[in-house]
mmCIF file as gemmi writes it, N, C-alpha and C atoms, coordinates in Angstrom:
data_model
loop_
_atom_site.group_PDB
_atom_site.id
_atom_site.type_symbol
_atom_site.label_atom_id
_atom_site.label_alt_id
_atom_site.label_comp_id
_atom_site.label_asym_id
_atom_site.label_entity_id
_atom_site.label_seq_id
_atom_site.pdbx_PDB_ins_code
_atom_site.Cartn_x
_atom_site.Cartn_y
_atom_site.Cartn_z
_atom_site.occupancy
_atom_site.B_iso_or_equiv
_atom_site.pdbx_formal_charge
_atom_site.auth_seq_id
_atom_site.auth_asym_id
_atom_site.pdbx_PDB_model_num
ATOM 1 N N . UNK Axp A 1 ? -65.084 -2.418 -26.91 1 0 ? 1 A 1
ATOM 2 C CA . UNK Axp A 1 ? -66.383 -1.942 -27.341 1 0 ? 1 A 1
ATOM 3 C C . UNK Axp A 1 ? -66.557 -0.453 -27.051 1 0 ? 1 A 1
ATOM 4 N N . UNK Axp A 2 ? -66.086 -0.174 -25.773 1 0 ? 2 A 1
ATOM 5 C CA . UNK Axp A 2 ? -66.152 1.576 -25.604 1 0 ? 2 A 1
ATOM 6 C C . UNK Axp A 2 ? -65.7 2.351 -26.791 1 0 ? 2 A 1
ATOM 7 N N . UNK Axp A 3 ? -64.361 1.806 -27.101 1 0 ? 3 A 1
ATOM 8 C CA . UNK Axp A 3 ? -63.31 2.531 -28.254 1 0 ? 3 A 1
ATOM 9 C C . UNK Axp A 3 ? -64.421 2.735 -29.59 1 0 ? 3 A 1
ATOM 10 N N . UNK Axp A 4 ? -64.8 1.563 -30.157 1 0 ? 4 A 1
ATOM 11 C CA . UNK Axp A 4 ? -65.813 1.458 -30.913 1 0 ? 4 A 1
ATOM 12 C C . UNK Axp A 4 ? -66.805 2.448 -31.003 1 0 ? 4 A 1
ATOM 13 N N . UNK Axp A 5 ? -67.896 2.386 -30.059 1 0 ? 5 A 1
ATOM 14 C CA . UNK Axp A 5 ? -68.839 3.17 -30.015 1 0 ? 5 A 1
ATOM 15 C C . UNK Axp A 5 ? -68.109 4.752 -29.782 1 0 ? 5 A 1
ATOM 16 N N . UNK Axp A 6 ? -66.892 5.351 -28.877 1 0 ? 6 A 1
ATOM 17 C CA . UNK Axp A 6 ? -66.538 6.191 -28.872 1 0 ? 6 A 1
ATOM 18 C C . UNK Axp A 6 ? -66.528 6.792 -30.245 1 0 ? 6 A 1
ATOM 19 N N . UNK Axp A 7 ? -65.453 6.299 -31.321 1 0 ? 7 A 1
ATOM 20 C CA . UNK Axp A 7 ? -65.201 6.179 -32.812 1 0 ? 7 A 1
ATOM 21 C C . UNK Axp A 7 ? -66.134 6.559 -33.236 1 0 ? 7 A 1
ATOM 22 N N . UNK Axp A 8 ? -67.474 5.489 -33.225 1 0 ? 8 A 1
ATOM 23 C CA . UNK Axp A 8 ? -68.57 5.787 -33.834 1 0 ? 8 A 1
ATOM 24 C C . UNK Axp A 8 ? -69.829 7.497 -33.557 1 0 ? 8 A 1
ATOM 25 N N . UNK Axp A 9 ? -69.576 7.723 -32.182 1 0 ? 9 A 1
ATOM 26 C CA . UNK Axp A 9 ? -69.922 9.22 -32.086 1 0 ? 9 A 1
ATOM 27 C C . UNK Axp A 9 ? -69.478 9.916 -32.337 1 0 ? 9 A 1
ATOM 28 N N . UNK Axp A 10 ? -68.243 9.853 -32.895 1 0 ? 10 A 1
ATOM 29 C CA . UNK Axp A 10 ? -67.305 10.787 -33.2 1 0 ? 10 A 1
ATOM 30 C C . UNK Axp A 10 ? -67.181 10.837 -34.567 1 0 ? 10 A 1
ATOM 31 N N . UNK Axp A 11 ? -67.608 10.082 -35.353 1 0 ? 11 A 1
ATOM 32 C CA . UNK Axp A 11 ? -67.566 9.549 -36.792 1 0 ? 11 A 1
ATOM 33 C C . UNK Axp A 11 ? -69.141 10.336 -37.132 1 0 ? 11 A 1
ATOM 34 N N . UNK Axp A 12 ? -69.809 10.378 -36.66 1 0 ? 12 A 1
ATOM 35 C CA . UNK Axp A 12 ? -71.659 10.835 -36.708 1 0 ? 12 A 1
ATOM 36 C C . UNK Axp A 12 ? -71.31 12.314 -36.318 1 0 ? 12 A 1
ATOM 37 N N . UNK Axp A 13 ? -70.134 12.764 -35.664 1 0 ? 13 A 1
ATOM 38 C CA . UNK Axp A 13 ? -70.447 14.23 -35.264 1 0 ? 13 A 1
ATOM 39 C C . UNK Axp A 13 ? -71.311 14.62 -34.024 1 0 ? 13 A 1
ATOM 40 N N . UNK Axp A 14 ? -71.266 13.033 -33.373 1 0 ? 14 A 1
ATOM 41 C CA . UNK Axp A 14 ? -72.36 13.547 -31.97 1 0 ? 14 A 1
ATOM 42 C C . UNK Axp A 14 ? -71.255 13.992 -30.752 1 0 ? 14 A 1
ATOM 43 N N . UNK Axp A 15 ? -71.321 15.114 -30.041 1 0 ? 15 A 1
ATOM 44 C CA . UNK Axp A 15 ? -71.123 15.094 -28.893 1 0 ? 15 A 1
ATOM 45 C C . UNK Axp A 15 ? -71.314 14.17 -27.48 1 0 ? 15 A 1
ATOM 46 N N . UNK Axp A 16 ? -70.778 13.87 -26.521 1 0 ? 16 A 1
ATOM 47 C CA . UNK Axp A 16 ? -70.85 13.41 -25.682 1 0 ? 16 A 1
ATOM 48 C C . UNK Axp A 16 ? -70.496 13.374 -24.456 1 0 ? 16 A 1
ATOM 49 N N . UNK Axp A 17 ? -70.499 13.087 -23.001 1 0 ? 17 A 1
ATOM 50 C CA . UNK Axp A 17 ? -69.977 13.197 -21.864 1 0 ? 17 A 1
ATOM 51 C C . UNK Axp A 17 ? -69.374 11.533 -21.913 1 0 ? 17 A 1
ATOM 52 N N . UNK Axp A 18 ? -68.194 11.167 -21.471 1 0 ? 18 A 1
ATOM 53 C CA . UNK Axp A 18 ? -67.616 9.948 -21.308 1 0 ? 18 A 1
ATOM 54 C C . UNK Axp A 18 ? -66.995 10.219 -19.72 1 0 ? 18 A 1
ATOM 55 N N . UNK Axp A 19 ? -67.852 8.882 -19.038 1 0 ? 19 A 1
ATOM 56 C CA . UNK Axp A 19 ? -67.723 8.948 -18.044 1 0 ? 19 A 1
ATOM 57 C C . UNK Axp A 19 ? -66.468 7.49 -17.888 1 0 ? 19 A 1
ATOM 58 N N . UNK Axp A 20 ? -65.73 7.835 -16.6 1 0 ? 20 A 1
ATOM 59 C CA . UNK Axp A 20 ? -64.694 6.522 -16.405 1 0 ? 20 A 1
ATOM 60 C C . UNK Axp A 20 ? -65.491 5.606 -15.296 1 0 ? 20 A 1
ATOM 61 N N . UNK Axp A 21 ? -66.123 5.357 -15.618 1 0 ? 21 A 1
ATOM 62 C CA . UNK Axp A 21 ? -66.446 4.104 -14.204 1 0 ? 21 A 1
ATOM 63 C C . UNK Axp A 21 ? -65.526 3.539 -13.639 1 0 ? 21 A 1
ATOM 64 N N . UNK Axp A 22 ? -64.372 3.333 -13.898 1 0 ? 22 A 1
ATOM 65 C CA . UNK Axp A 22 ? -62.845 2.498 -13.287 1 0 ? 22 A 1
ATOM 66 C C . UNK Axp A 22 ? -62.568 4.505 -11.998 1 0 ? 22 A 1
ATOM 67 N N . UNK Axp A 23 ? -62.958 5.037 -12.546 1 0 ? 23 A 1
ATOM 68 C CA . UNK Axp A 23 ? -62.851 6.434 -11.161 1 0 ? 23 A 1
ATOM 69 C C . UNK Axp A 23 ? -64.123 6.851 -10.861 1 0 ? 23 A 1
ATOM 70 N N . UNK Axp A 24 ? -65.087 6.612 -11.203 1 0 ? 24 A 1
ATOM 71 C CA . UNK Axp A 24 ? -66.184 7.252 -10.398 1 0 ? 24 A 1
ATOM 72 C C . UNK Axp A 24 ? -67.259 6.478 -9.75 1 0 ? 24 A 1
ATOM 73 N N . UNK Axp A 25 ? -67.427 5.91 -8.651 1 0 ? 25 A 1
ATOM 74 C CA . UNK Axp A 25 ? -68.21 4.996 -7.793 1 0 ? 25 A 1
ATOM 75 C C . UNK Axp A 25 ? -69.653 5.165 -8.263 1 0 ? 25 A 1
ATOM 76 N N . UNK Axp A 26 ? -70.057 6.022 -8.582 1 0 ? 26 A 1
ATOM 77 C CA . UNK Axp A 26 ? -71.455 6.91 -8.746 1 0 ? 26 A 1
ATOM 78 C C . UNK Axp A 26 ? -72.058 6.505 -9.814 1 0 ? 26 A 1
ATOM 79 N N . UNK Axp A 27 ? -70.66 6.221 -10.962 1 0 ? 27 A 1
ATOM 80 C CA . UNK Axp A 27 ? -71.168 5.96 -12.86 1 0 ? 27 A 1
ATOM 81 C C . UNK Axp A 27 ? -71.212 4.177 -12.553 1 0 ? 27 A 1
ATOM 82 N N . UNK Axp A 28 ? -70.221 3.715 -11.428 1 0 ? 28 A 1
ATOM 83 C CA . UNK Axp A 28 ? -69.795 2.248 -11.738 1 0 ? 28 A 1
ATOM 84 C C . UNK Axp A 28 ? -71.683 1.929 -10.907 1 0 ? 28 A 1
ATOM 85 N N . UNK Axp A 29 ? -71.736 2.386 -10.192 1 0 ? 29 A 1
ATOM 86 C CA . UNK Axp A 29 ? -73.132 2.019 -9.442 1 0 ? 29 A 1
ATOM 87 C C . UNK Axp A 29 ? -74.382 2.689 -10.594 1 0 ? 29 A 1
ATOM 88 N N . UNK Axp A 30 ? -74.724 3.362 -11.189 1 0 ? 30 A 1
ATOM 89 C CA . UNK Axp A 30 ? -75.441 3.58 -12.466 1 0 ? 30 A 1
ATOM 90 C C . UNK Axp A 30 ? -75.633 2.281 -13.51 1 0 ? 30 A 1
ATOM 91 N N . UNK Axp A 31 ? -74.329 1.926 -13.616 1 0 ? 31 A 1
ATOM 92 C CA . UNK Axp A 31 ? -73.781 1.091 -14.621 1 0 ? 31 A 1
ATOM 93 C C . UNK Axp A 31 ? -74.307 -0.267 -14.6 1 0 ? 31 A 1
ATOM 94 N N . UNK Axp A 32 ? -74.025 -0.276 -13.431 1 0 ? 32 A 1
ATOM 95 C CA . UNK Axp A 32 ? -74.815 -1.89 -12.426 1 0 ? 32 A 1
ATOM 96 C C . UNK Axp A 32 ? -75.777 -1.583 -12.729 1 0 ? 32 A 1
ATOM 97 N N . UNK Axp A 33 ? -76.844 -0.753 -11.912 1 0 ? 33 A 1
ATOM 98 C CA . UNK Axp A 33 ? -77.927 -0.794 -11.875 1 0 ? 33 A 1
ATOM 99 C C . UNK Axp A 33 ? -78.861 -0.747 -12.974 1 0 ? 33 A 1
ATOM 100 N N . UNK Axp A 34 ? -78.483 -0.644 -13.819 1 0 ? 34 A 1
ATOM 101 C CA . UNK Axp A 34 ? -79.036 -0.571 -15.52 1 0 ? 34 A 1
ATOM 102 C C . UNK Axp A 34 ? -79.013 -2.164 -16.131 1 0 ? 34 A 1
ATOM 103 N N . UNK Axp A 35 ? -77.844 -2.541 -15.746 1 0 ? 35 A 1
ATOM 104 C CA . UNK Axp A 35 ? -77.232 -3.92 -16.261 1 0 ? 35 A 1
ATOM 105 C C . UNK Axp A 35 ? -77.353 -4.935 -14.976 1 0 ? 35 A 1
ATOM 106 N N . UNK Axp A 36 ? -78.287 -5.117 -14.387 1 0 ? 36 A 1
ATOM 107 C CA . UNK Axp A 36 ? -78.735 -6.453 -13.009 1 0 ? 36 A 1
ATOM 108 C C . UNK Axp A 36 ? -77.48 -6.559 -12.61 1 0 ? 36 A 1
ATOM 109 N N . UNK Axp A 37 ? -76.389 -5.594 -12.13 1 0 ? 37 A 1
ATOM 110 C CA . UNK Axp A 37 ? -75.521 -6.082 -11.389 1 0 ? 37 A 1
ATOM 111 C C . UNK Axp A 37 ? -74.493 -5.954 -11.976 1 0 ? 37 A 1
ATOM 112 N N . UNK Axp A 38 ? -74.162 -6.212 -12.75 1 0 ? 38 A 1
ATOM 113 C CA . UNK Axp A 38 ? -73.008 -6.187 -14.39 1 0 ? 38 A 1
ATOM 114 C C . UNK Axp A 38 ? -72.585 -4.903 -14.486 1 0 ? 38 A 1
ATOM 115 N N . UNK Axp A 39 ? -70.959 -4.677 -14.206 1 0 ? 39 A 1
ATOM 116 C CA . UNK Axp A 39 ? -70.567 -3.707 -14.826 1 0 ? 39 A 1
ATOM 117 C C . UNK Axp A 39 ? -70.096 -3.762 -16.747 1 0 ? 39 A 1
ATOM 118 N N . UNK Axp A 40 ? -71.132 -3.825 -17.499 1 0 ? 40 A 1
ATOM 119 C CA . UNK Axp A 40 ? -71.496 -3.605 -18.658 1 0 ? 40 A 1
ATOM 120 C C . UNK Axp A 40 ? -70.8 -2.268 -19.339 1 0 ? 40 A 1
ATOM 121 N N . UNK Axp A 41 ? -69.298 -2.17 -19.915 1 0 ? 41 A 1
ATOM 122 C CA . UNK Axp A 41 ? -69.124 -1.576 -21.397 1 0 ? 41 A 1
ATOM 123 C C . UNK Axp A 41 ? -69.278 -1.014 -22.406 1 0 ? 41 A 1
ATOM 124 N N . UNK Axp A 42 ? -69.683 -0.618 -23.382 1 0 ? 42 A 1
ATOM 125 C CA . UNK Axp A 42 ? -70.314 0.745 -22.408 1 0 ? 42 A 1
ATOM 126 C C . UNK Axp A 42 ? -71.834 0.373 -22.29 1 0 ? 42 A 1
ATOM 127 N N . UNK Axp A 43 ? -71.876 1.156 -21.491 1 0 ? 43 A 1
ATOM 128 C CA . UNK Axp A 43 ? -73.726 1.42 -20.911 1 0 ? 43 A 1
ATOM 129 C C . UNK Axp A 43 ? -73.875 2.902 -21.493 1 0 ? 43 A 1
ATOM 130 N N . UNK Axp A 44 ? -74.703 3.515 -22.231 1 0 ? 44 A 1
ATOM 131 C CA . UNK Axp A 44 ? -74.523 4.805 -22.469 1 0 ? 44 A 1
ATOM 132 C C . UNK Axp A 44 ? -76.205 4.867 -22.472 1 0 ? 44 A 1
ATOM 133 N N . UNK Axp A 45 ? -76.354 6.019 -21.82 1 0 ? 45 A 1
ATOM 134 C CA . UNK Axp A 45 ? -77.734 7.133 -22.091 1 0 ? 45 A 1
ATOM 135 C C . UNK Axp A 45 ? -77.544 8.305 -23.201 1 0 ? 45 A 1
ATOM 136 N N . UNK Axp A 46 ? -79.363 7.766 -23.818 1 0 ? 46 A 1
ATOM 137 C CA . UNK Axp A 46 ? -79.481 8.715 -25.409 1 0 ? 46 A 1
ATOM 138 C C . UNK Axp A 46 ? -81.109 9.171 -24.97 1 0 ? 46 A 1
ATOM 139 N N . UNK Axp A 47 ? -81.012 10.35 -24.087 1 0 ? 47 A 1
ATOM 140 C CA . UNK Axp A 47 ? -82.325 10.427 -23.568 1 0 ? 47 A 1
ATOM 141 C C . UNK Axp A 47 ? -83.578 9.591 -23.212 1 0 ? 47 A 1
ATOM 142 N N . UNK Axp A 48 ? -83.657 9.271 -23.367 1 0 ? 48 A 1
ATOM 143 C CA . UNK Axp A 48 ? -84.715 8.032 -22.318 1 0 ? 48 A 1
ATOM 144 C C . UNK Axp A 48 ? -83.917 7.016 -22.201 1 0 ? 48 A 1
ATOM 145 N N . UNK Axp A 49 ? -83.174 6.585 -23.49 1 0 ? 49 A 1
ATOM 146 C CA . UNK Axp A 49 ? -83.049 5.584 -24.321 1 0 ? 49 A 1
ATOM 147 C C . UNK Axp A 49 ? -81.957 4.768 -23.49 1 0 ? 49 A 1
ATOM 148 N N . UNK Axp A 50 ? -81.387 3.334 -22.938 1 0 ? 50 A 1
ATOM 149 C CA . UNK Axp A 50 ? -80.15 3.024 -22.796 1 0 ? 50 A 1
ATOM 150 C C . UNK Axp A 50 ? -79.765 1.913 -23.328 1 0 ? 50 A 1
ATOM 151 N N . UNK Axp A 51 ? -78.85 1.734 -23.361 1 0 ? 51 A 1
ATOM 152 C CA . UNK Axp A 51 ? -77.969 0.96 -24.352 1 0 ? 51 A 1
ATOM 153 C C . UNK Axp A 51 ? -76.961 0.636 -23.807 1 0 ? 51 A 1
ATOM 154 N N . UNK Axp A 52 ? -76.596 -0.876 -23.977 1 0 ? 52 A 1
ATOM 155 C CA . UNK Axp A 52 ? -75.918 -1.693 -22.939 1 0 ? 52 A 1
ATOM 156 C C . UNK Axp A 52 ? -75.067 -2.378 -24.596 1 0 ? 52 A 1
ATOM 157 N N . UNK Axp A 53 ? -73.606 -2.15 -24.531 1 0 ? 53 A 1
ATOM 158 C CA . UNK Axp A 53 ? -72.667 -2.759 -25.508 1 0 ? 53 A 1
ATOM 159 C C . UNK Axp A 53 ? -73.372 -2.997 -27.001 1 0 ? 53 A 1
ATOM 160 N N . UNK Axp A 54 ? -73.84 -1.622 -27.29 1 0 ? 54 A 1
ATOM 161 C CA . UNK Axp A 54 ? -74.486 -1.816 -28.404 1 0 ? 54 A 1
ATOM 162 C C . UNK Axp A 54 ? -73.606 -1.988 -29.891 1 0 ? 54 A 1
ATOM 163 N N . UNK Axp A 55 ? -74.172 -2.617 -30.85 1 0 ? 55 A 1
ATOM 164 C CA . UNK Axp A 55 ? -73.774 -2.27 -32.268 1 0 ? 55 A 1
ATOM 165 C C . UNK Axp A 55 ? -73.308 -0.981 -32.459 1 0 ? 55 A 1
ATOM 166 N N . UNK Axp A 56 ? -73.076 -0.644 -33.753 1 0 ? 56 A 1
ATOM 167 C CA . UNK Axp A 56 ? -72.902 0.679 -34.196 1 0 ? 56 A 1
ATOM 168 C C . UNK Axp A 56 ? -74.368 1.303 -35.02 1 0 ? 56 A 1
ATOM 169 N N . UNK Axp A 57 ? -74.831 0.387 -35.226 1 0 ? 57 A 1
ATOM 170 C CA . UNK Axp A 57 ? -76.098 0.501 -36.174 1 0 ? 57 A 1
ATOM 171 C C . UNK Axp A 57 ? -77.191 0.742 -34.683 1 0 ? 57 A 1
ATOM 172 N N . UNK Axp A 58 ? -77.148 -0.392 -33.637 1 0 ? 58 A 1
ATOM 173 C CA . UNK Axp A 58 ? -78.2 0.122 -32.763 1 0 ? 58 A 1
ATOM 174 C C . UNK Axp A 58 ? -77.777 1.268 -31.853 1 0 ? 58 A 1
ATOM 175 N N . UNK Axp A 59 ? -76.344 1.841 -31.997 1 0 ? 59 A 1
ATOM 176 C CA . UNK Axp A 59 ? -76.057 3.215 -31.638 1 0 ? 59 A 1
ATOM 177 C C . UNK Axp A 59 ? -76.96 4.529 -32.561 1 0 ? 59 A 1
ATOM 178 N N . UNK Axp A 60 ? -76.628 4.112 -33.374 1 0 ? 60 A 1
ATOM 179 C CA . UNK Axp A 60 ? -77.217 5.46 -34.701 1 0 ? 60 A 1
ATOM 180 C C . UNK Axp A 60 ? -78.698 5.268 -34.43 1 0 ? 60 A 1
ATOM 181 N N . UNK Axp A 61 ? -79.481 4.059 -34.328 1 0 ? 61 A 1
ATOM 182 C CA . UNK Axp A 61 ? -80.708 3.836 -34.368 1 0 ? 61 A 1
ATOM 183 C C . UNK Axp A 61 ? -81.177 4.959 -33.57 1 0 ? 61 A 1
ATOM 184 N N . UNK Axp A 62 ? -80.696 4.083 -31.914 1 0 ? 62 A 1
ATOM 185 C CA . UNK Axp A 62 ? -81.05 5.196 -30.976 1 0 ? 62 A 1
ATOM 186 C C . UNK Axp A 62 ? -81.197 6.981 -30.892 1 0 ? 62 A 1
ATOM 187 N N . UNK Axp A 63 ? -79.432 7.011 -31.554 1 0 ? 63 A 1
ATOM 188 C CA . UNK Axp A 63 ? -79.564 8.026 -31.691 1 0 ? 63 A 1
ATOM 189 C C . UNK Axp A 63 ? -80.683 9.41 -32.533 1 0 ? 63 A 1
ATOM 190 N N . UNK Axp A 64 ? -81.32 8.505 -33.611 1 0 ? 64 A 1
ATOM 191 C CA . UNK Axp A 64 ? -82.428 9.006 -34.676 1 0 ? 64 A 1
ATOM 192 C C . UNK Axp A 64 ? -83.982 8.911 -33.907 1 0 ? 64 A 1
ATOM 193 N N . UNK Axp A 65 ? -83.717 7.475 -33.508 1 0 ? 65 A 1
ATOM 194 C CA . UNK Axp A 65 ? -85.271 7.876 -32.667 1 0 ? 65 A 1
ATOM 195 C C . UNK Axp A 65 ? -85.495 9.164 -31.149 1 0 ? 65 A 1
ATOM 196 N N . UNK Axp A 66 ? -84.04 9.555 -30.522 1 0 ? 66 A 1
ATOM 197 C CA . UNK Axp A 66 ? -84.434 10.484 -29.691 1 0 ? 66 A 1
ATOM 198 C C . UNK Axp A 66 ? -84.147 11.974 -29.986 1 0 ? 66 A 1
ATOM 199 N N . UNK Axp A 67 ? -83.786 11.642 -31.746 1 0 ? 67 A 1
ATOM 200 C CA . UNK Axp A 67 ? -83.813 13.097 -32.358 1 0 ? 67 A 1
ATOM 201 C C . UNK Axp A 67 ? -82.294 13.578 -32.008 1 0 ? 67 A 1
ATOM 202 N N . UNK Axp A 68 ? -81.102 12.972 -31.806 1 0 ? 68 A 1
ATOM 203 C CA . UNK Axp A 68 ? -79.774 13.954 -32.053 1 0 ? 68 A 1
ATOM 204 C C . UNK Axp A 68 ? -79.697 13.717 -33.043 1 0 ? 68 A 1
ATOM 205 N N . UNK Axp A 69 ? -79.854 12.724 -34.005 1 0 ? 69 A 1
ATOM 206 C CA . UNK Axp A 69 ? -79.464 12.824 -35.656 1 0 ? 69 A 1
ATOM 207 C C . UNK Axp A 69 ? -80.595 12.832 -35.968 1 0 ? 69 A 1
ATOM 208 N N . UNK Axp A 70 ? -80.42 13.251 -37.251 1 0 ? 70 A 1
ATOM 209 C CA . UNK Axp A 70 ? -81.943 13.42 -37.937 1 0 ? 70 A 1
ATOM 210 C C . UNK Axp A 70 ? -81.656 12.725 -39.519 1 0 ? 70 A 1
């Protein structure tokens, strides 16, 4: 699912920070804490917005309602 959604920002022309949670204690504890405990696949932040193993369609969604695509 990461690969996916990766693809898919990259396919839209969005920029991004990709964090490794398998190396950073800090993103894997974020990750949890968003997802009740669950290290959740991606988990990605779209300004307010988060998104836990989303579609590609509720990727773009997000992305339009916090204004990177228009």
């Amino acid at each position: 699912m990461t690969r996916r959604s990766r693809s898919e920002l990259e396919r839209l022309g969005v920029e991004y920070d990709y964090v490794n949670v398998e190396k950073d204690s800090a993103a894997s504890a974020w990750v949890k804490s968003q997802n009740h405990g669950k290290e959740k696949k991606p988990t990605i932040q779209i300004g307010a917005t988060i998104l836990c193993e989303p579609s590609n369609r509720e990727l773009e969604e997000a992305l339009r309602k916090e204004r990177v695509l228009v």
